[in-house]
Backbone atoms as SQL, in Angstrom:
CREATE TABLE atoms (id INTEGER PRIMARY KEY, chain TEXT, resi INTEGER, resn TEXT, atom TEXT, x REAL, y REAL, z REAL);
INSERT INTO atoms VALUES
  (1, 'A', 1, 'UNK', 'N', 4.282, -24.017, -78.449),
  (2, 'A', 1, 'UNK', 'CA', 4.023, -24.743, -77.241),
  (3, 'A', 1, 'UNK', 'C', 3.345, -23.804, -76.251),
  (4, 'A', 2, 'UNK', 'N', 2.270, -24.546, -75.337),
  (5, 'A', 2, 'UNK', 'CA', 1.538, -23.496, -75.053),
  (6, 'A', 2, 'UNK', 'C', 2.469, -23.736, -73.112),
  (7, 'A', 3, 'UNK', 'N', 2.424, -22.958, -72.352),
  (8, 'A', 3, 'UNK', 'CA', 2.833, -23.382, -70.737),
  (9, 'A', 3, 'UNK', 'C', 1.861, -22.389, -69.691),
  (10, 'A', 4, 'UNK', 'N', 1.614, -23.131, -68.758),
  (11, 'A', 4, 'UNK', 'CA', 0.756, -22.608, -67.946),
  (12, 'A', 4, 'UNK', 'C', 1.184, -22.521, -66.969),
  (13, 'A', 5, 'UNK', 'N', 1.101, -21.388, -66.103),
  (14, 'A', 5, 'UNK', 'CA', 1.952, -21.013, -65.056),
  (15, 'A', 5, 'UNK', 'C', 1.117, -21.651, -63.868),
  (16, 'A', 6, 'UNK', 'N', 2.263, -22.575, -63.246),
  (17, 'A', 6, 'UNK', 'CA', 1.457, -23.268, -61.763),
  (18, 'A', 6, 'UNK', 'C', 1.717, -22.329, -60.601),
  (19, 'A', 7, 'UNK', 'N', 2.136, -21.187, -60.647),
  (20, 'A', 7, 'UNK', 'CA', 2.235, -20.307, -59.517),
  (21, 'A', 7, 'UNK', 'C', 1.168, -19.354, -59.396),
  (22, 'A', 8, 'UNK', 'N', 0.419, -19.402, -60.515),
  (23, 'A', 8, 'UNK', 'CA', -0.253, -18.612, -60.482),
  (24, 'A', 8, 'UNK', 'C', -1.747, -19.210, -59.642),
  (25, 'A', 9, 'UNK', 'N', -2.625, -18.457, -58.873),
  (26, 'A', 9, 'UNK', 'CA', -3.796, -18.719, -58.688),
  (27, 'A', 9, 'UNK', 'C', -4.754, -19.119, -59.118),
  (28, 'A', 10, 'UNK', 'N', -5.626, -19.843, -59.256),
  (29, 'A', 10, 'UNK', 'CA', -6.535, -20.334, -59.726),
  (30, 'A', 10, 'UNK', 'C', -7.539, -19.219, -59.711),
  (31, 'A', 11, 'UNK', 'N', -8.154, -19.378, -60.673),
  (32, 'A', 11, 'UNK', 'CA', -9.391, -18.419, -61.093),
  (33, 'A', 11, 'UNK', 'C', -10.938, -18.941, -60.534),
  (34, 'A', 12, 'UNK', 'N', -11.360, -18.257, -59.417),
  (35, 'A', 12, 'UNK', 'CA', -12.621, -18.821, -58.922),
  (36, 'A', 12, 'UNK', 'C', -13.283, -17.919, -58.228),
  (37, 'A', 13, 'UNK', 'N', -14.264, -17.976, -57.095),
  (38, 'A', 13, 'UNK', 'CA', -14.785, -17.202, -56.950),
  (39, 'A', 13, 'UNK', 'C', -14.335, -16.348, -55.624),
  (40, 'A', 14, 'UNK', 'N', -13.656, -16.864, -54.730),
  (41, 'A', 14, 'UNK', 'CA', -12.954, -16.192, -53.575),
  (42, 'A', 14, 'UNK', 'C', -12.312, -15.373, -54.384),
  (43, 'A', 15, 'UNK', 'N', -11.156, -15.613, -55.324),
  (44, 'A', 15, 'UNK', 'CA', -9.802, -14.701, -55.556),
  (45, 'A', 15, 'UNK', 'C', -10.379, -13.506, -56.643),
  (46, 'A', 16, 'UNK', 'N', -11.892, -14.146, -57.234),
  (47, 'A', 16, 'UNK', 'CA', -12.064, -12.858, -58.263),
  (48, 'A', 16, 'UNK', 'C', -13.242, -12.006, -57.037),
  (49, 'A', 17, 'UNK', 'N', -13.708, -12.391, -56.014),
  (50, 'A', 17, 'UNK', 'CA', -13.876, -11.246, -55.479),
  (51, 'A', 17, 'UNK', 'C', -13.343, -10.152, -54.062),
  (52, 'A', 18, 'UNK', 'N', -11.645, -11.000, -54.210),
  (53, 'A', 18, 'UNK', 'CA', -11.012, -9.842, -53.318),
  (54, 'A', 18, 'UNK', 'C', -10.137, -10.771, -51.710),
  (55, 'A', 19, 'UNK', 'N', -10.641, -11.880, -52.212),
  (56, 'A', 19, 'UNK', 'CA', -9.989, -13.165, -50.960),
  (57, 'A', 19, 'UNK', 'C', -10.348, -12.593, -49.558),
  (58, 'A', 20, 'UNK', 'N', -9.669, -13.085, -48.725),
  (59, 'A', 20, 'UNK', 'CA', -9.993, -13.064, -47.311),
  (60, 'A', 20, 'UNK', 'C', -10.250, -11.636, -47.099),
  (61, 'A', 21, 'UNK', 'N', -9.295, -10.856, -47.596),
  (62, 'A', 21, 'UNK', 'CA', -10.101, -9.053, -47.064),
  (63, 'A', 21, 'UNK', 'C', -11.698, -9.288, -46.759),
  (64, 'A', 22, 'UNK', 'N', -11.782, -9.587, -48.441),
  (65, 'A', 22, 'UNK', 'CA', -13.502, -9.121, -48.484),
  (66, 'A', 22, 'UNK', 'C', -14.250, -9.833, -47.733),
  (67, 'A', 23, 'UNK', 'N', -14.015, -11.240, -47.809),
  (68, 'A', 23, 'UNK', 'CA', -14.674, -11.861, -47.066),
  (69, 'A', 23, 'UNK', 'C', -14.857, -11.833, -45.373),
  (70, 'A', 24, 'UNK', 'N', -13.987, -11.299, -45.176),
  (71, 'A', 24, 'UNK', 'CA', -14.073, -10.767, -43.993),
  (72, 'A', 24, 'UNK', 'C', -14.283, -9.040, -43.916),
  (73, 'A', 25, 'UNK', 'N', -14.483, -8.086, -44.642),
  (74, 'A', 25, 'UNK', 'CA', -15.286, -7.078, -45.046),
  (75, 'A', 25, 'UNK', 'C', -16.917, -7.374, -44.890),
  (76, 'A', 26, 'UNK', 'N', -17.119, -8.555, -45.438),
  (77, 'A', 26, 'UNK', 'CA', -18.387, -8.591, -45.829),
  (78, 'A', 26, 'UNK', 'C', -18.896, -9.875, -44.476),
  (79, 'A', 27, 'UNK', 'N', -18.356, -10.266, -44.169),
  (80, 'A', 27, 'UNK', 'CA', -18.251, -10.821, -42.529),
  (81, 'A', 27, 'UNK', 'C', -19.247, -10.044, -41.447),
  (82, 'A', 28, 'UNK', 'N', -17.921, -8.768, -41.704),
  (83, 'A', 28, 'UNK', 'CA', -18.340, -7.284, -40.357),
  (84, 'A', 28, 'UNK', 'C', -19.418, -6.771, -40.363),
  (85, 'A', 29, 'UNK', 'N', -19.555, -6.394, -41.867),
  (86, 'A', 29, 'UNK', 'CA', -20.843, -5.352, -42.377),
  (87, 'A', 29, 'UNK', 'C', -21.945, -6.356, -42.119),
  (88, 'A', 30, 'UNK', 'N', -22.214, -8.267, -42.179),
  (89, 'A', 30, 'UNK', 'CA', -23.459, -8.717, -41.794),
  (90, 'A', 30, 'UNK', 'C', -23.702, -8.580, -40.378),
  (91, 'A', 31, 'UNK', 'N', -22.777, -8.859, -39.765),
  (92, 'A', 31, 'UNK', 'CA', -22.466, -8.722, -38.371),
  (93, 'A', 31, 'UNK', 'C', -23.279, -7.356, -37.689),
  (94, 'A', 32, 'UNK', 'N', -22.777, -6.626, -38.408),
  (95, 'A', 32, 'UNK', 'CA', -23.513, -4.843, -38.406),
  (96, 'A', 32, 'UNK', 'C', -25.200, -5.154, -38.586),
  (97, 'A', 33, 'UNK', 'N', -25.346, -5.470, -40.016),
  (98, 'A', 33, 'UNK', 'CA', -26.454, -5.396, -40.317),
  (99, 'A', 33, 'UNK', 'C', -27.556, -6.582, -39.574),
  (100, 'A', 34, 'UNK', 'N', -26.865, -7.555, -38.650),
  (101, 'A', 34, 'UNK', 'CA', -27.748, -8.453, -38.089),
  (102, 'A', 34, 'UNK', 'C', -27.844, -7.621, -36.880),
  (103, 'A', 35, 'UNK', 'N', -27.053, -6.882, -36.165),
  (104, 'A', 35, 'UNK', 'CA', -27.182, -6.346, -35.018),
  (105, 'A', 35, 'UNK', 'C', -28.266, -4.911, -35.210),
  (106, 'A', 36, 'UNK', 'N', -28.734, -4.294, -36.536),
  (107, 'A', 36, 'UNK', 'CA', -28.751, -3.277, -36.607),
  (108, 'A', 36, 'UNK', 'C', -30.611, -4.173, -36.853),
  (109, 'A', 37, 'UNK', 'N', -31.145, -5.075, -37.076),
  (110, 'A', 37, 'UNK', 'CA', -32.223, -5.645, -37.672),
  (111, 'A', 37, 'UNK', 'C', -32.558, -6.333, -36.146),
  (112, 'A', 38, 'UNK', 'N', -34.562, -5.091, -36.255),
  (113, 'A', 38, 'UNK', 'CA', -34.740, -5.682, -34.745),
  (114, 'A', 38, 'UNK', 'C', -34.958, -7.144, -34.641),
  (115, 'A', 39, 'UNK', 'N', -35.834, -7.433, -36.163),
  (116, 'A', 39, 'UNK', 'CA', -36.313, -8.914, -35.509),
  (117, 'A', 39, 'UNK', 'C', -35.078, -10.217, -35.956),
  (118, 'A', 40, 'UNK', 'N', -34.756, -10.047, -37.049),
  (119, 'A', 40, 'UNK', 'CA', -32.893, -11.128, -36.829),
  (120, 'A', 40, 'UNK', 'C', -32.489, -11.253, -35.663),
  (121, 'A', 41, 'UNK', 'N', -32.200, -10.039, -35.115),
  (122, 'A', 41, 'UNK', 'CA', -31.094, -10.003, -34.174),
  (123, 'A', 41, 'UNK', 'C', -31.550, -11.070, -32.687),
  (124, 'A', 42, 'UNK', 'N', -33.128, -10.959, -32.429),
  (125, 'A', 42, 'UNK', 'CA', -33.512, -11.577, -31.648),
  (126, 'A', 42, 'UNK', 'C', -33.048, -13.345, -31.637),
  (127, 'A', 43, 'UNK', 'N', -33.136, -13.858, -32.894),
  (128, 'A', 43, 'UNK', 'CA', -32.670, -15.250, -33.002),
  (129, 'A', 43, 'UNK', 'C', -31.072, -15.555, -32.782),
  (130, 'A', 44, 'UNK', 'N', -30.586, -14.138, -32.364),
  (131, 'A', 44, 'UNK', 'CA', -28.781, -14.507, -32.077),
  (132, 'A', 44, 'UNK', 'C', -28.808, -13.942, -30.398),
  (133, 'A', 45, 'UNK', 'N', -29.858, -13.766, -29.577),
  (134, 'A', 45, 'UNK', 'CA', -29.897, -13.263, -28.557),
  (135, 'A', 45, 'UNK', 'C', -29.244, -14.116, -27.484),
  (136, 'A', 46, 'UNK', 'N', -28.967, -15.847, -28.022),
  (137, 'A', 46, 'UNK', 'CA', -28.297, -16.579, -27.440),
  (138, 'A', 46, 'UNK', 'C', -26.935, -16.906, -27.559),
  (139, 'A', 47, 'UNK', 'N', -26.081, -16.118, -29.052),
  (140, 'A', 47, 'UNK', 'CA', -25.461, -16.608, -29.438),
  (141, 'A', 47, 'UNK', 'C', -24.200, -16.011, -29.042),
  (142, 'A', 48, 'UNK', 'N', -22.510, -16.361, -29.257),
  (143, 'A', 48, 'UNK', 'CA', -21.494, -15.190, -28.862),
  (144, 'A', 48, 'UNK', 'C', -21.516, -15.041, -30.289),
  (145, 'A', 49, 'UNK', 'N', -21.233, -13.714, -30.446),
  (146, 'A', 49, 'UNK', 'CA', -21.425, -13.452, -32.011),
  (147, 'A', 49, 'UNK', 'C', -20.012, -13.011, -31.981),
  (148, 'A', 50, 'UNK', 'N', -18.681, -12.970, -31.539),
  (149, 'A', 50, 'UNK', 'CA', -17.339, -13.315, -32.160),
  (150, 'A', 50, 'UNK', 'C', -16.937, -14.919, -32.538),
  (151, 'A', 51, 'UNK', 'N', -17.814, -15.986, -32.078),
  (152, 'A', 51, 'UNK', 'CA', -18.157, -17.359, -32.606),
  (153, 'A', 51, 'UNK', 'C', -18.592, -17.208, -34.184),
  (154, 'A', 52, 'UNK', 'N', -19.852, -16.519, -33.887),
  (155, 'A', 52, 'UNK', 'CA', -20.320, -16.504, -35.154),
  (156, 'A', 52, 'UNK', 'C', -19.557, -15.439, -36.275),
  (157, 'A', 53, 'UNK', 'N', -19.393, -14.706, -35.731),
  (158, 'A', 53, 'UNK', 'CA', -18.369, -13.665, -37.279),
  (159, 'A', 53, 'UNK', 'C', -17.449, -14.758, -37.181),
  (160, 'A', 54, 'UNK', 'N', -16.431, -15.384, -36.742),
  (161, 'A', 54, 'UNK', 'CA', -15.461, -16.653, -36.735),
  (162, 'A', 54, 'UNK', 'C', -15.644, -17.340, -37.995),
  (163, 'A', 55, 'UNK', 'N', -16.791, -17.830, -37.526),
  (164, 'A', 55, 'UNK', 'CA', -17.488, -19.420, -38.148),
  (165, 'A', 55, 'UNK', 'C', -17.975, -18.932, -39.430),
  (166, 'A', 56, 'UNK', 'N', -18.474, -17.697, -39.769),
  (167, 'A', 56, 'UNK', 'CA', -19.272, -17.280, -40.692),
  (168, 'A', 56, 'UNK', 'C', -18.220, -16.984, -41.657),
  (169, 'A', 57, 'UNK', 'N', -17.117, -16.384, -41.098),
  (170, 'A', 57, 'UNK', 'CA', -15.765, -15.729, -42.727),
  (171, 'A', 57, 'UNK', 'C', -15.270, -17.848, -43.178),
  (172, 'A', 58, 'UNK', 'N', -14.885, -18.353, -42.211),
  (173, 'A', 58, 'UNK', 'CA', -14.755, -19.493, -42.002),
  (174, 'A', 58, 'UNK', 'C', -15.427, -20.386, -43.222),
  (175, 'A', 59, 'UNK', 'N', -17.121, -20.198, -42.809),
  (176, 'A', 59, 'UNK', 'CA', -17.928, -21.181, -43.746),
  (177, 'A', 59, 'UNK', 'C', -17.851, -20.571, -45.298),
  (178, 'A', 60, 'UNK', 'N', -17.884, -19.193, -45.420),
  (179, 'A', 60, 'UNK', 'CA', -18.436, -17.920, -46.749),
  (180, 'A', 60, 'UNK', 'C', -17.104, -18.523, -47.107),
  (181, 'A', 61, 'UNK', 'N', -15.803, -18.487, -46.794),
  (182, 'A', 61, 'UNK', 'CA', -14.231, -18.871, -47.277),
  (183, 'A', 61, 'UNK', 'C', -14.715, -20.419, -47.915),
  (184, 'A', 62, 'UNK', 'N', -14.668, -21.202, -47.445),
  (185, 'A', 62, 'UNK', 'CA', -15.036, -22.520, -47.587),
  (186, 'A', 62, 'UNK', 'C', -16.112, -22.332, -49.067),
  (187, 'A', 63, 'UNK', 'N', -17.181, -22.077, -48.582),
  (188, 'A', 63, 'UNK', 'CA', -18.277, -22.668, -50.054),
  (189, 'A', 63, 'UNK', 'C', -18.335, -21.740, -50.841),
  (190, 'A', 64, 'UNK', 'N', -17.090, -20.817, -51.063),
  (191, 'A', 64, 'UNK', 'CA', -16.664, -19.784, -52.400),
  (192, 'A', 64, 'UNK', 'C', -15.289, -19.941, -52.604),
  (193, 'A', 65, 'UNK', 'N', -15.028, -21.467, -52.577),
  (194, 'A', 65, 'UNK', 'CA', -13.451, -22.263, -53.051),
  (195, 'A', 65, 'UNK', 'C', -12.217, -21.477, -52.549),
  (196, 'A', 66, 'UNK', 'N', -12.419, -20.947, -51.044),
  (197, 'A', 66, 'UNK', 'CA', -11.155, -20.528, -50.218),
  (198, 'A', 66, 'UNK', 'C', -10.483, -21.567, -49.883),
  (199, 'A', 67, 'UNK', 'N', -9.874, -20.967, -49.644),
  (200, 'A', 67, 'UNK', 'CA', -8.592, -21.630, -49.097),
  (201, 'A', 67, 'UNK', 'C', -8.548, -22.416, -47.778),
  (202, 'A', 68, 'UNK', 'N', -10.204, -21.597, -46.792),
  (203, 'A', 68, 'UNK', 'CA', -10.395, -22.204, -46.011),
  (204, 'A', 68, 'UNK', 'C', -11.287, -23.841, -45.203),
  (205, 'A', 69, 'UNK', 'N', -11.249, -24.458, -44.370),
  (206, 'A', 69, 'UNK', 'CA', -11.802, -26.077, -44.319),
  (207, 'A', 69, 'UNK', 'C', -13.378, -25.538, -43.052),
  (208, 'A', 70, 'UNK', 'N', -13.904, -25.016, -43.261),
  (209, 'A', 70, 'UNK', 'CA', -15.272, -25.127, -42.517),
  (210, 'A', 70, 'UNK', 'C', -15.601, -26.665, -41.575),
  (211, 'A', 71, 'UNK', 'N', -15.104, -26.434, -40.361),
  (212, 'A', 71, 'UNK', 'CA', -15.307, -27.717, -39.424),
  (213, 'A', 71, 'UNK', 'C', -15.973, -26.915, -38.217),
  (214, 'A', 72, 'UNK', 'N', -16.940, -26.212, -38.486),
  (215, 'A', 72, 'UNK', 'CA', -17.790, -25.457, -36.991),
  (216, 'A', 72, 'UNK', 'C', -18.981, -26.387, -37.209),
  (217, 'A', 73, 'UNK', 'N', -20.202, -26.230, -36.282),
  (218, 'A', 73, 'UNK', 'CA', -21.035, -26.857, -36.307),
  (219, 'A', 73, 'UNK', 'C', -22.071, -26.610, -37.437),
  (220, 'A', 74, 'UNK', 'N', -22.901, -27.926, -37.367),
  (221, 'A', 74, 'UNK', 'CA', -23.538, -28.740, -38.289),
  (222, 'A', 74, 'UNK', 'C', -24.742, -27.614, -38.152),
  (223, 'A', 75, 'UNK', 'N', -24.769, -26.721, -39.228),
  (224, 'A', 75, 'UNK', 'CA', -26.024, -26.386, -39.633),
  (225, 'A', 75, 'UNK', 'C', -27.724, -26.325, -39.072),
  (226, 'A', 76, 'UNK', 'N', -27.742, -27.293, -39.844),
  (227, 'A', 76, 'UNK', 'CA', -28.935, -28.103, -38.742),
  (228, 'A', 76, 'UNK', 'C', -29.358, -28.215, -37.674),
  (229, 'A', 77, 'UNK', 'N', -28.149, -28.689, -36.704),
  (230, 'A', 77, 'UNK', 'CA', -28.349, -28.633, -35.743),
  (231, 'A', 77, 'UNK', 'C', -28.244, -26.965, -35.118),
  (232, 'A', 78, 'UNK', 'N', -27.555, -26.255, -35.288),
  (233, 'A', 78, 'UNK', 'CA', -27.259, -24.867, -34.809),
  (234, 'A', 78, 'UNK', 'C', -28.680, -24.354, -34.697),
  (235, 'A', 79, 'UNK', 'N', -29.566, -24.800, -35.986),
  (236, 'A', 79, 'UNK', 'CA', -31.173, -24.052, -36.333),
  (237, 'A', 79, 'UNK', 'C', -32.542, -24.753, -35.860),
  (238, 'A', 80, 'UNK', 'N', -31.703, -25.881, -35.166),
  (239, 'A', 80, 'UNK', 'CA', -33.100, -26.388, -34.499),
  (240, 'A', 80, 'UNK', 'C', -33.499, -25.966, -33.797),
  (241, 'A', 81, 'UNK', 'N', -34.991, -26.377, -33.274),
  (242, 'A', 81, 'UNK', 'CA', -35.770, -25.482, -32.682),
  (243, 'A', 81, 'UNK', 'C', -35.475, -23.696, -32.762),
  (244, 'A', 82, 'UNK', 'N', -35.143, -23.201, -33.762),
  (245, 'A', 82, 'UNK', 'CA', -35.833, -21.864, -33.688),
  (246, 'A', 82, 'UNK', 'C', -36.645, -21.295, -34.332),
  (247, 'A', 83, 'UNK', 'N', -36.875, -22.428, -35.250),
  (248, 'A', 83, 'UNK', 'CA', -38.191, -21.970, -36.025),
  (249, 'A', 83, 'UNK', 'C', -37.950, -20.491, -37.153),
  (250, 'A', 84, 'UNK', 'N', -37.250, -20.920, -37.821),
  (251, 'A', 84, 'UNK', 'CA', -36.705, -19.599, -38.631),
  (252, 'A', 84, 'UNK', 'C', -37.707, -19.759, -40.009),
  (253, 'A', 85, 'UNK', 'N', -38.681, -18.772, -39.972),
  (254, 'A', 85, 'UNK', 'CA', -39.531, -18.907, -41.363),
  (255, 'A', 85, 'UNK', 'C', -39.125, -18.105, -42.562),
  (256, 'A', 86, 'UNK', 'N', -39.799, -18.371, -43.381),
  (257, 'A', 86, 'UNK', 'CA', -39.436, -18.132, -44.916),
  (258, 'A', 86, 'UNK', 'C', -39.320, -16.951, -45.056),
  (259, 'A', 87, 'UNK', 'N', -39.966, -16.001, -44.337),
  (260, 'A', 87, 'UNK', 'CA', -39.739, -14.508, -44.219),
  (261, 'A', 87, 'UNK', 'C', -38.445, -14.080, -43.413),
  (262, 'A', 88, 'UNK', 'N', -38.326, -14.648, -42.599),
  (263, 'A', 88, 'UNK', 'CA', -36.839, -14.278, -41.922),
  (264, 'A', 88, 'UNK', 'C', -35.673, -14.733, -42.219),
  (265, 'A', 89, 'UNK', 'N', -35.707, -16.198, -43.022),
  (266, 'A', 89, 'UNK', 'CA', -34.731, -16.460, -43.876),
  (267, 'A', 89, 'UNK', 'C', -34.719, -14.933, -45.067),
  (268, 'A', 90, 'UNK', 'N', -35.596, -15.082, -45.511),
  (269, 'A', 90, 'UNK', 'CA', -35.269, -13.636, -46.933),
  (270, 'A', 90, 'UNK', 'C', -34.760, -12.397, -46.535),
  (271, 'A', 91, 'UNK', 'N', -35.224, -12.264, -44.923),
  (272, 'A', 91, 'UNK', 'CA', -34.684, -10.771, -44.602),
  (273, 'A', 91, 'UNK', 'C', -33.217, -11.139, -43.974),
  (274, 'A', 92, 'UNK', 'N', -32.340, -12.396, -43.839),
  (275, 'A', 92, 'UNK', 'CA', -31.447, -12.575, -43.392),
  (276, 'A', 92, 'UNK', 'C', -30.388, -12.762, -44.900),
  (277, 'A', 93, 'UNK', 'N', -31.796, -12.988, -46.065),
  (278, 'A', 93, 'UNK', 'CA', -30.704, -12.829, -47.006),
  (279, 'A', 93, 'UNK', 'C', -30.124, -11.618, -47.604),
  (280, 'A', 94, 'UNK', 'N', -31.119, -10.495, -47.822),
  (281, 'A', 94, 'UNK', 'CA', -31.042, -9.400, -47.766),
  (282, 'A', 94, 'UNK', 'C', -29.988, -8.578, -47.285),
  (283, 'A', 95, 'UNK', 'N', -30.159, -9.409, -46.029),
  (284, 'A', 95, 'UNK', 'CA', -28.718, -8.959, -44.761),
  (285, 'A', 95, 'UNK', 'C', -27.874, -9.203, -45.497),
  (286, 'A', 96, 'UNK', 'N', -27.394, -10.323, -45.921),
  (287, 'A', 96, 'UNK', 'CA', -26.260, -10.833, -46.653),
  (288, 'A', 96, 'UNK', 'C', -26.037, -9.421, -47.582),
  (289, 'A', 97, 'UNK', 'N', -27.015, -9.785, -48.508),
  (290, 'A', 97, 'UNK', 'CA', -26.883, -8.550, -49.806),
  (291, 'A', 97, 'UNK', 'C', -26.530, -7.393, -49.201),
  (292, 'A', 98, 'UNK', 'N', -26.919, -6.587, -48.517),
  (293, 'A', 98, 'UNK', 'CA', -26.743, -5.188, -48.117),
  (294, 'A', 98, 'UNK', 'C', -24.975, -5.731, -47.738),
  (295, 'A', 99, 'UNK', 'N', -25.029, -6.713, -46.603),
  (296, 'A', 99, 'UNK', 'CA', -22.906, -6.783, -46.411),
  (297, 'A', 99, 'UNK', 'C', -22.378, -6.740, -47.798),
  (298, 'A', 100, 'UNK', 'N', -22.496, -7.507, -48.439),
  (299, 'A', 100, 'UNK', 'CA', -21.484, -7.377, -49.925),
  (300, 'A', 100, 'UNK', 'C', -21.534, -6.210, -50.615),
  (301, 'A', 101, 'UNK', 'N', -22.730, -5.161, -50.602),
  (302, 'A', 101, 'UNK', 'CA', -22.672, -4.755, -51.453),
  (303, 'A', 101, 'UNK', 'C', -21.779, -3.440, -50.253),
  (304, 'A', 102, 'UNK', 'N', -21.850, -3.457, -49.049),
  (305, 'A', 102, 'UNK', 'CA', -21.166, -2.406, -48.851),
  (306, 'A', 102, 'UNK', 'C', -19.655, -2.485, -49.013),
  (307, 'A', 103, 'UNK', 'N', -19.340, -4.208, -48.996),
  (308, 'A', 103, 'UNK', 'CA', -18.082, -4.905, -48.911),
  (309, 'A', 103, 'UNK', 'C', -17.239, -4.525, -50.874),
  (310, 'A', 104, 'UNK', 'N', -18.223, -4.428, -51.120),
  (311, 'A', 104, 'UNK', 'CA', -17.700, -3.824, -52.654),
  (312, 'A', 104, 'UNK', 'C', -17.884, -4.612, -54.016),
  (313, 'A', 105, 'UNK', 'N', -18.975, -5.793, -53.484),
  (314, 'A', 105, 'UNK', 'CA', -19.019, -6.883, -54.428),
  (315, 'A', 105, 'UNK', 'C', -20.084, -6.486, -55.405),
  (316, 'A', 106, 'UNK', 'N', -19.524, -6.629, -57.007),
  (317, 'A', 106, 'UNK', 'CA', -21.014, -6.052, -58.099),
  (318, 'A', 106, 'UNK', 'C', -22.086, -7.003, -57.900),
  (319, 'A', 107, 'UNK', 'N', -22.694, -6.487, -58.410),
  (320, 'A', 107, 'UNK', 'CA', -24.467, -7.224, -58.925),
  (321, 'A', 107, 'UNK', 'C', -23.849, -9.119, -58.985),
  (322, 'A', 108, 'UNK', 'N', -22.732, -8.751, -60.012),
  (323, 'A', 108, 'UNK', 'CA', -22.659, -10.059, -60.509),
  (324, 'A', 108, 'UNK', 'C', -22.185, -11.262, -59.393),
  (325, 'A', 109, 'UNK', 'N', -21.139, -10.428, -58.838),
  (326, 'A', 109, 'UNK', 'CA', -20.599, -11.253, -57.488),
  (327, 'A', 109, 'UNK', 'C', -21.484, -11.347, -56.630),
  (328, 'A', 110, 'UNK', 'N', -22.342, -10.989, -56.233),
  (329, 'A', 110, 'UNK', 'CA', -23.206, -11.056, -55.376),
  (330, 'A', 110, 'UNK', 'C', -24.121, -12.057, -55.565),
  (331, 'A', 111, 'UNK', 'N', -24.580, -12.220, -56.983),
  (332, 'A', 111, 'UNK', 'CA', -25.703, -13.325, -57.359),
  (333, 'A', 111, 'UNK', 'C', -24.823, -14.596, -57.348),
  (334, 'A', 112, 'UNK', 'N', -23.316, -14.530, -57.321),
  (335, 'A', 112, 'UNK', 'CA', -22.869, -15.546, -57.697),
  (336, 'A', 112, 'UNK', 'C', -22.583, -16.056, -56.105),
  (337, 'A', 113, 'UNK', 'N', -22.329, -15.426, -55.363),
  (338, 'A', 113, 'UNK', 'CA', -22.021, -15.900, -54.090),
  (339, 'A', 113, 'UNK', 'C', -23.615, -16.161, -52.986),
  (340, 'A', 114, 'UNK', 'N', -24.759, -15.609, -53.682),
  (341, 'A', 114, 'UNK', 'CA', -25.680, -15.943, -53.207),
  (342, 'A', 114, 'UNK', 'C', -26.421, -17.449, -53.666),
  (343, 'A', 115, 'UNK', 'N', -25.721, -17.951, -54.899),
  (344, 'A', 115, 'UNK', 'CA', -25.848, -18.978, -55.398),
  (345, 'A', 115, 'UNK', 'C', -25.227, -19.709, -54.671),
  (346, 'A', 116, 'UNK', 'N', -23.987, -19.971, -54.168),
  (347, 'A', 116, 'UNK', 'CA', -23.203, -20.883, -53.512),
  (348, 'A', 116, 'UNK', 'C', -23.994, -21.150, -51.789),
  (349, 'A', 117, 'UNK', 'N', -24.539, -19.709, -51.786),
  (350, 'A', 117, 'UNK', 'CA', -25.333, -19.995, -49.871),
  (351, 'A', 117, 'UNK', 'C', -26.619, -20.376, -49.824),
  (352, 'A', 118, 'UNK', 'N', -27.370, -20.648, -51.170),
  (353, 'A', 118, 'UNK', 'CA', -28.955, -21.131, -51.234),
  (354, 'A', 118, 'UNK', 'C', -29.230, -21.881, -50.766),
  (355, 'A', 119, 'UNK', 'N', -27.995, -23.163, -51.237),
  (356, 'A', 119, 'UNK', 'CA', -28.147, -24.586, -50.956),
  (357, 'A', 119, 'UNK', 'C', -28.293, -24.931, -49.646),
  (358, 'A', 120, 'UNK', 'N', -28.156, -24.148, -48.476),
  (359, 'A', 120, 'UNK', 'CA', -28.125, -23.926, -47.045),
  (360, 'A', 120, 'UNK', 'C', -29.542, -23.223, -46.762),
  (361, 'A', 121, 'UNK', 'N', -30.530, -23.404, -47.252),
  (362, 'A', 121, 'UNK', 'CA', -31.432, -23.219, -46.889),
  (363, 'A', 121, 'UNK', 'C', -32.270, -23.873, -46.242),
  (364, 'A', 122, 'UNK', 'N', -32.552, -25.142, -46.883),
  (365, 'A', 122, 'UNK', 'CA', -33.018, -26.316, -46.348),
  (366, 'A', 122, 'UNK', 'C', -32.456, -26.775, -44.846),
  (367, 'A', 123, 'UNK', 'N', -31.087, -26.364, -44.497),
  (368, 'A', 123, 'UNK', 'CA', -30.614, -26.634, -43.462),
  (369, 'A', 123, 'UNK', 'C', -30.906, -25.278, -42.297),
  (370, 'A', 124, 'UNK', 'N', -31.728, -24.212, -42.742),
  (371, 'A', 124, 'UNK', 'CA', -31.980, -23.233, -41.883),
  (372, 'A', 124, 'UNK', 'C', -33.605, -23.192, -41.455),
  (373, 'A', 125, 'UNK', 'N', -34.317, -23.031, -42.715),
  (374, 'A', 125, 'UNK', 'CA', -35.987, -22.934, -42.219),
  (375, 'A', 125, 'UNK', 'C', -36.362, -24.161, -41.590),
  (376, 'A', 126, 'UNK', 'N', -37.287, -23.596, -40.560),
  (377, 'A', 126, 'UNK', 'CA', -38.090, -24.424, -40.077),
  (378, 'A', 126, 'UNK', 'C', -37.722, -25.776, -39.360),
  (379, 'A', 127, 'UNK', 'N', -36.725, -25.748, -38.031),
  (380, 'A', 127, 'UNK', 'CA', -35.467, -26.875, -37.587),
  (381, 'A', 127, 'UNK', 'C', -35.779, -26.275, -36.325);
């Protein structure tokens, strides 16, 4: 007889790369790296960015099967009118990449969690 332990955690992509630590590791270090990037940083020149590190461990928890419920604002709307082009989306993804990888996430975690934030693209360029 085979039994499967219901106490145990589910196997996905938050808990195999380190749960809320990392994600909030890798939170700080974008946070860093958006503040440290002259031309990014200009498109948050309006923003409170303890909102946004908030909202950001918040959403990254959420669409990498945390534990957490992402109810901050609508995407879309956050990116309208700023005109964010295809080049500054890539160097904001980059951003991303450089946080994880200082956050401790491999090659593999990284492509896999950059897979889950693509789909949010359409909701960033050009709004």
């Amino acid at each position: 007889m085979l039994m499967f332990g219901c106490a145990s955690q589910p196997s996905n992509l938050y808990n195999s790369i380190g749960g809320k630590q990392t994600v909030e590791k890798i939170a700080d270090h974008f946070v860093d790296e958006i503040g440290n990037d002259k031309i990014i940083i200009t498109y948050f020149a309006k923003s409170n960015v303890d909102r946004f590190h908030q909202s950001f461990i918040t959403h990254l928890c959420s669409i990498i099967d945390g534990p957490c419920k992402y109810e901050g604002d609508n995407l879309r709307e956050v990116h309208r009118g700023m005109n964010i082009t295809e080049g500054d989306f890539n160097r904001i993804v980059d951003l991303l990449i450089n946080a994880m990888r200082a956050a401790g996430l491999t090659h593999r975690e990284r492509n896999r969690v950059l897979a889950r934030v693509a789909p949010f693209r359409k909701e960033i360029i050009y709004h």
